[in-house]
Each structure stands twice: as C-alpha cells, then as structure tokens.
N, CA, C and O of each residue as an XYZ file, in Angstrom:
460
protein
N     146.187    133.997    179.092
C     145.513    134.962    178.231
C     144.057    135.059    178.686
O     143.584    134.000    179.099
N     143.098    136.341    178.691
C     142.185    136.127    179.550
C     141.294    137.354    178.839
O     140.278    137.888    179.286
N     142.123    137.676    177.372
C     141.557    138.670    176.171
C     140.988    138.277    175.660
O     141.642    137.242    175.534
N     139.493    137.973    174.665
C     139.396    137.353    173.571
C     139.723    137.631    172.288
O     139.767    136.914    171.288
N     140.028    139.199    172.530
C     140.475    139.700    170.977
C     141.824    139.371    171.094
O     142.413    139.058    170.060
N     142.653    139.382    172.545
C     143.794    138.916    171.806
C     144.067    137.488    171.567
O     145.216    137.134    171.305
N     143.417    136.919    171.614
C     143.659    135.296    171.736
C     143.018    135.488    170.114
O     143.719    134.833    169.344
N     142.026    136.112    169.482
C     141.174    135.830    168.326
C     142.741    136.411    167.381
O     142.999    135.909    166.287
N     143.614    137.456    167.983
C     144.346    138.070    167.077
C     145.920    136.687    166.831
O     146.456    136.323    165.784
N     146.197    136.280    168.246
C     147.274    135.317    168.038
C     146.421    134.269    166.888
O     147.067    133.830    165.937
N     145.429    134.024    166.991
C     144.978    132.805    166.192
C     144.950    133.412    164.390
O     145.510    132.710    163.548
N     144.399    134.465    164.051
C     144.565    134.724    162.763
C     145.878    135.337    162.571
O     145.940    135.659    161.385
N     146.927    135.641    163.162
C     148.109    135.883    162.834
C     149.336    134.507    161.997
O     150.256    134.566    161.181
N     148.709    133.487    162.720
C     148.923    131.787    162.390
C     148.243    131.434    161.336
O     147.051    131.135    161.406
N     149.010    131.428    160.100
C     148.376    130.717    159.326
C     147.703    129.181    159.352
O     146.642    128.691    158.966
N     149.102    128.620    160.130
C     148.526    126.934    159.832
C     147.094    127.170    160.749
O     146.036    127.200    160.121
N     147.069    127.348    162.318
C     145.602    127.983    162.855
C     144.638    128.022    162.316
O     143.636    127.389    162.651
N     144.748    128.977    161.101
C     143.523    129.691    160.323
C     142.841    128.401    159.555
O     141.681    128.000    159.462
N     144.253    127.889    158.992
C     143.814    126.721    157.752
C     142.662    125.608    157.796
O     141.659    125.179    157.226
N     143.997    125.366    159.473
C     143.205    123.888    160.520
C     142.032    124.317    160.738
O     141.230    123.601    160.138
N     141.650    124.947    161.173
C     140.216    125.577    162.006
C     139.347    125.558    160.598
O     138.265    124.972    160.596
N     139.798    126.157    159.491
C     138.804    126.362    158.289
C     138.239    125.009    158.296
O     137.072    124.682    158.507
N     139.521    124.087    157.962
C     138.979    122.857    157.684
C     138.653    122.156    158.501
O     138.863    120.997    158.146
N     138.156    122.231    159.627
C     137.078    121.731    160.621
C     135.856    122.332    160.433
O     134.805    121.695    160.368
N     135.949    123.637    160.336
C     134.643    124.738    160.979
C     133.313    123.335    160.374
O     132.534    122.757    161.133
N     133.387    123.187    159.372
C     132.039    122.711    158.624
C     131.928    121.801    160.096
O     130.964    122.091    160.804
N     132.825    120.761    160.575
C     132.417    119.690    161.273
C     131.499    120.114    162.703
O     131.188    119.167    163.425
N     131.036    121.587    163.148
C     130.791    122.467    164.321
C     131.429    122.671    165.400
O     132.647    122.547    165.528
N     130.848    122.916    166.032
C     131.644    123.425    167.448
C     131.990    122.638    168.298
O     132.325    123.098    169.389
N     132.018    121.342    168.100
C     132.195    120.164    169.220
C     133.715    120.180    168.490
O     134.729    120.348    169.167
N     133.744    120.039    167.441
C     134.834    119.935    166.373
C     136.280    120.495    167.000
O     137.294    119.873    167.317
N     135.925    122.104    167.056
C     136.536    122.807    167.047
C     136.758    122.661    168.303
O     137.766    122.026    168.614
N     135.788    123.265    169.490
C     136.372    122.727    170.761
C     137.344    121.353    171.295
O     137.725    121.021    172.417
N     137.531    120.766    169.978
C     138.322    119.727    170.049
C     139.480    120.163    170.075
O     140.282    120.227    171.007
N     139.565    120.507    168.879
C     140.944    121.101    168.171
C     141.823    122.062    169.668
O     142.867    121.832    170.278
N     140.862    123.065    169.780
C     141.573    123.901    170.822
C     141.748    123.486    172.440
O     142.041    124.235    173.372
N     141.490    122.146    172.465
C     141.335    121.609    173.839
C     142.950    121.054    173.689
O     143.852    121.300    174.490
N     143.094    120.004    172.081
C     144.140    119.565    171.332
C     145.320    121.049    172.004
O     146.079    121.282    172.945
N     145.072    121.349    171.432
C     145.957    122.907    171.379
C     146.300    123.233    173.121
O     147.027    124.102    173.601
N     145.667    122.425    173.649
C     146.223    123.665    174.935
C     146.112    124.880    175.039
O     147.127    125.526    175.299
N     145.163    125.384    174.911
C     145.361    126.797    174.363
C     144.901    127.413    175.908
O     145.163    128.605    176.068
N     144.443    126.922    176.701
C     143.791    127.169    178.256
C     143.393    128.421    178.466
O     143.833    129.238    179.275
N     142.293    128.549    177.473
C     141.369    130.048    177.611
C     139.909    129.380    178.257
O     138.843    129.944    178.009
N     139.935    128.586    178.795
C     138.764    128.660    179.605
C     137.527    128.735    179.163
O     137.114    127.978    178.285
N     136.819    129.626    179.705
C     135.506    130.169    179.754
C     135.793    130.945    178.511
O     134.706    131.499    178.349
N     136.706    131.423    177.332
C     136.728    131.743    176.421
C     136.851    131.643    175.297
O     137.226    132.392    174.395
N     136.257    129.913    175.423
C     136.625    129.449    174.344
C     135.209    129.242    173.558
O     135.217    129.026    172.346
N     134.207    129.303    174.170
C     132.805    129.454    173.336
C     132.945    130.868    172.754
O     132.108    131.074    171.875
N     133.596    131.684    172.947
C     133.584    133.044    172.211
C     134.111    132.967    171.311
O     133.570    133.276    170.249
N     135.677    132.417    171.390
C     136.426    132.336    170.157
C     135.698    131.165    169.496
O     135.529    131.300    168.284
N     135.273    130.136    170.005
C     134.381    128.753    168.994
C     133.453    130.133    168.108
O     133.873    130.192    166.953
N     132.667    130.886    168.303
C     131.621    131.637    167.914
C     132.279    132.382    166.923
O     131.893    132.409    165.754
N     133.442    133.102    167.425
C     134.015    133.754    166.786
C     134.580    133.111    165.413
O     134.341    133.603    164.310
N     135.217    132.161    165.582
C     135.581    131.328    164.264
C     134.639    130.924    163.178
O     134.993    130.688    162.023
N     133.570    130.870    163.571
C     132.443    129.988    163.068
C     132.206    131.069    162.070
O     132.113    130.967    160.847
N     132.132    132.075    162.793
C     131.647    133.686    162.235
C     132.650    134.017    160.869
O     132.286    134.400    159.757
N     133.920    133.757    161.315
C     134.431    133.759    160.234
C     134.805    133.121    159.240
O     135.030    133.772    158.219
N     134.965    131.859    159.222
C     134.734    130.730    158.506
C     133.509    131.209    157.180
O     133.682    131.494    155.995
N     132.381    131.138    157.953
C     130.942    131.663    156.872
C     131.062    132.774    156.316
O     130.370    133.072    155.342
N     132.252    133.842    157.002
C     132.281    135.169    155.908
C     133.258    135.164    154.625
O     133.346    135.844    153.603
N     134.029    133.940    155.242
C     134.871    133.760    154.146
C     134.945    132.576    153.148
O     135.852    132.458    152.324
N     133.664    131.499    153.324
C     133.281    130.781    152.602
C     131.912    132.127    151.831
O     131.366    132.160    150.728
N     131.814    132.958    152.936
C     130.820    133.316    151.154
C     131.233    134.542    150.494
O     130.546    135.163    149.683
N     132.456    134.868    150.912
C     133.188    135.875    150.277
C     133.960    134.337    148.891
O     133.616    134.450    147.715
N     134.820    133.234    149.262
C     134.611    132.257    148.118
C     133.648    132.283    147.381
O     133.945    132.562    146.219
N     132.096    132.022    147.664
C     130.938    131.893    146.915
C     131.126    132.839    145.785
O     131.127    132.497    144.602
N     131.308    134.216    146.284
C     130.818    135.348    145.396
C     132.174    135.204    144.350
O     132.037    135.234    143.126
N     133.307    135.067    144.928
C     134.357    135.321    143.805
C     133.984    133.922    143.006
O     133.361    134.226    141.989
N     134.077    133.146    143.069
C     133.580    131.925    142.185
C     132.438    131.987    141.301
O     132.488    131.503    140.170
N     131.162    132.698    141.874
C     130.618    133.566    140.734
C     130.206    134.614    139.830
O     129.257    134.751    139.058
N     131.371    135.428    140.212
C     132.092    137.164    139.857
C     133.149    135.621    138.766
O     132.752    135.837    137.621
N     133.689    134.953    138.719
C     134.614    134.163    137.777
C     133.562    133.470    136.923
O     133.769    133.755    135.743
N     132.754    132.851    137.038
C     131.703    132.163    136.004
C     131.348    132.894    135.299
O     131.344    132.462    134.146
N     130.886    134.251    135.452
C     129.912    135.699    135.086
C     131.027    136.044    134.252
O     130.577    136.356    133.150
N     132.243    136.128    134.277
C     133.527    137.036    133.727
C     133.455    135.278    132.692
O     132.832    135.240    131.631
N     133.777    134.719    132.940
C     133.536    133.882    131.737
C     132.777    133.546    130.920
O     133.191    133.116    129.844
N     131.538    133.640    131.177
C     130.485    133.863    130.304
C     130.251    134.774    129.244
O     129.721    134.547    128.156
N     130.921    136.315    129.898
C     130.878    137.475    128.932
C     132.145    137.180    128.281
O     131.910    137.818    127.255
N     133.276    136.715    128.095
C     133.847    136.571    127.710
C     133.492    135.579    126.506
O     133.647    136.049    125.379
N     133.037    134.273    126.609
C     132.409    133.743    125.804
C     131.387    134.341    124.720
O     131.367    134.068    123.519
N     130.476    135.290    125.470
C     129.921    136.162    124.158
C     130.667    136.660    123.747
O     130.891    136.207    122.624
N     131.764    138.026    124.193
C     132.301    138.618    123.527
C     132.941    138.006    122.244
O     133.370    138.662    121.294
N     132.940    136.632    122.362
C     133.932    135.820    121.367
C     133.194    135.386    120.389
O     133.632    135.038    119.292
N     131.879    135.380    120.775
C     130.780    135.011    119.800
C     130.169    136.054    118.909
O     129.924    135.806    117.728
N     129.910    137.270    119.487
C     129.825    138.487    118.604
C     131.238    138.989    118.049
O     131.322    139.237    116.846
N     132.224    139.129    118.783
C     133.314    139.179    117.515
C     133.552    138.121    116.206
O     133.986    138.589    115.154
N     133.317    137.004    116.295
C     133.360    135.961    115.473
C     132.552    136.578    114.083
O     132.802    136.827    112.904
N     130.969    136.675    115.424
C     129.843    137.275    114.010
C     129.920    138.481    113.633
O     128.877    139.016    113.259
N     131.282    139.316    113.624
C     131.511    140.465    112.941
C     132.709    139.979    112.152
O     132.843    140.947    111.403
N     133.415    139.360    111.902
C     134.250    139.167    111.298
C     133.993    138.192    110.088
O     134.899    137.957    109.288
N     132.933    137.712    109.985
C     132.058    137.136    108.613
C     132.048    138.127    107.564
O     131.786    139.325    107.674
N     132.441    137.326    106.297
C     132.473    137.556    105.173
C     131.034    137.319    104.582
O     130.581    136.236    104.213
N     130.342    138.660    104.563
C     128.979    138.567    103.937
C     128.709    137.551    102.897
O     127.955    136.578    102.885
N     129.985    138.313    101.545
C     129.895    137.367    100.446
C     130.189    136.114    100.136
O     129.805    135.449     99.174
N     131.163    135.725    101.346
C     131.569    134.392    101.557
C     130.090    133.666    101.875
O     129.812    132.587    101.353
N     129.360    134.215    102.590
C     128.191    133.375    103.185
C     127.466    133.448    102.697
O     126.605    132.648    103.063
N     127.057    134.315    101.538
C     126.287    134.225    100.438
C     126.142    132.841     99.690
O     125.201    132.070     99.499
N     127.823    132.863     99.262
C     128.223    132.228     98.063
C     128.047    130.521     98.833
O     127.589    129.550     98.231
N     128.518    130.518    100.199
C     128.301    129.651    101.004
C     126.416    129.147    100.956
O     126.176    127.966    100.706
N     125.637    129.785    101.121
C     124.036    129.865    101.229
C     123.861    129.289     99.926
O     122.848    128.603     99.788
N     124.821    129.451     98.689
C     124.036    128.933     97.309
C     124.023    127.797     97.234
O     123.049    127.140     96.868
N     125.825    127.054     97.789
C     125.943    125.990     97.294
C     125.257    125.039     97.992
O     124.790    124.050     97.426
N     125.142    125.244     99.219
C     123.905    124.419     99.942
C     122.649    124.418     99.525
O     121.996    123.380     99.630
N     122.029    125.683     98.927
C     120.704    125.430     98.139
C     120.836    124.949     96.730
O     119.888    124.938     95.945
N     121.849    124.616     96.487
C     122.047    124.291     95.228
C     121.466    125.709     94.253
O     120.378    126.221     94.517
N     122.349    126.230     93.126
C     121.885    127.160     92.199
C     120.608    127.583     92.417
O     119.788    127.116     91.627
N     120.190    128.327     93.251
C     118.602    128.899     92.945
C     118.424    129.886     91.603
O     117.246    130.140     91.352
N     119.429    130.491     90.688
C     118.688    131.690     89.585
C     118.792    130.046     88.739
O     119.054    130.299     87.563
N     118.736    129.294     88.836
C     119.218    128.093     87.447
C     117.742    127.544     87.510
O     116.889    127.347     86.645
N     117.787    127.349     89.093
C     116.362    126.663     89.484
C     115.345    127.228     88.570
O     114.687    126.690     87.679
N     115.374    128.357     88.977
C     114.013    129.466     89.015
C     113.860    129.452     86.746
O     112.845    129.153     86.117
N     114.951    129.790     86.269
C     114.582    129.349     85.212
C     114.169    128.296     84.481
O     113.603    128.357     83.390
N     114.565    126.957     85.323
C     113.833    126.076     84.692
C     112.342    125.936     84.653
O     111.643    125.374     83.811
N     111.953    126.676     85.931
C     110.273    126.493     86.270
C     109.814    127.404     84.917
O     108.765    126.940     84.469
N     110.199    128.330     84.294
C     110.079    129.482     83.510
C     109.476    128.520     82.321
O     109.141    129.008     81.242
C-alpha cells in the first residue's frame, strides 16, 4: 500500500483499529508507531502521516466527547430547574399561608394581646 488515504480508510473501516489506536493516542506517537510496527502494516515512510493523521483524529473526537458531555450536564441542569419552577407553581398559596401561621405561632391572637 503506498496510499495514505487508503491505508487511513482500511484503518477507520476496522473498528477494533479505531478502538486500539484511541486508546493509545494519549500515550503519543512513539506509542502508536509501536502499535503499527506491532501490526505489520509496512507503510514505510507513511507512517508519520498516518501517526499525524490519527493523532488528528483522536483530538477531534475526544473534543467532540468534551462537548456532548457538556451539551448533557447543561440538559440536566435545565431540567433540574424546570422541576424546580414547576414544583413552585404547583403550591398551594393557602396551604402556605396556613403553613406560615403555624410556624409563627397565631399572629391576629398575638397582636391582640399587645392591645
């Protein structure tokens, strides 16, 4: 093989490939040039392209992770309000009234005794 796009295309067509390589990329390019030396893969002089190339994608798709992980925190958060302003619409005014007295204890009883 003596393509780099097609050697870049056999490699993301392979899942296990994709996986292995992800879970190296962090370790760098010595890493990886490991892996594909491992592999036999005998692209030569084309293997700093595809090393480059991987690397490249690895980081687009750890921060394409990033963003969905916090596009999911953000969607949970509003969700959490939403649950908090529905809550505080579904209060019984007079309930919390009557609730407000007994904790202050009788205030019109109060107020007449000062009288």
């Amino acid at each position: 093989i003596e393509d780099e796009e097609q050697i870049w295309n056999i490699l993301k067509k392979n899942p296990y490939a994709m996986n292995k390589l992800k879970s190296i990329a962090s370790g760098g390019t010595m890493v990886l040039s490991d892996m594909l030396t491992e592999w036999e893969l005998g692209i030569g002089a084309l293997q700093s392209k595809i090393i480059r190339r991987i690397v490249k994608y690895c980081e687009a798709d750890n921060d394409n992770n990033d963003n969905n992980t916090n596009n999911d925190k953000d969607n949970s958060n509003d969700k959490k309000d939403n649950n908090k302003n529905s809550n505080d619409d579904n209060k019984d005014p007079e309930k919390e009234q009557n609730d407000n007295a007994e904790t202050n204890g009788n205030a019109d009883t109060d107020k007449k005794e000062d009288k």
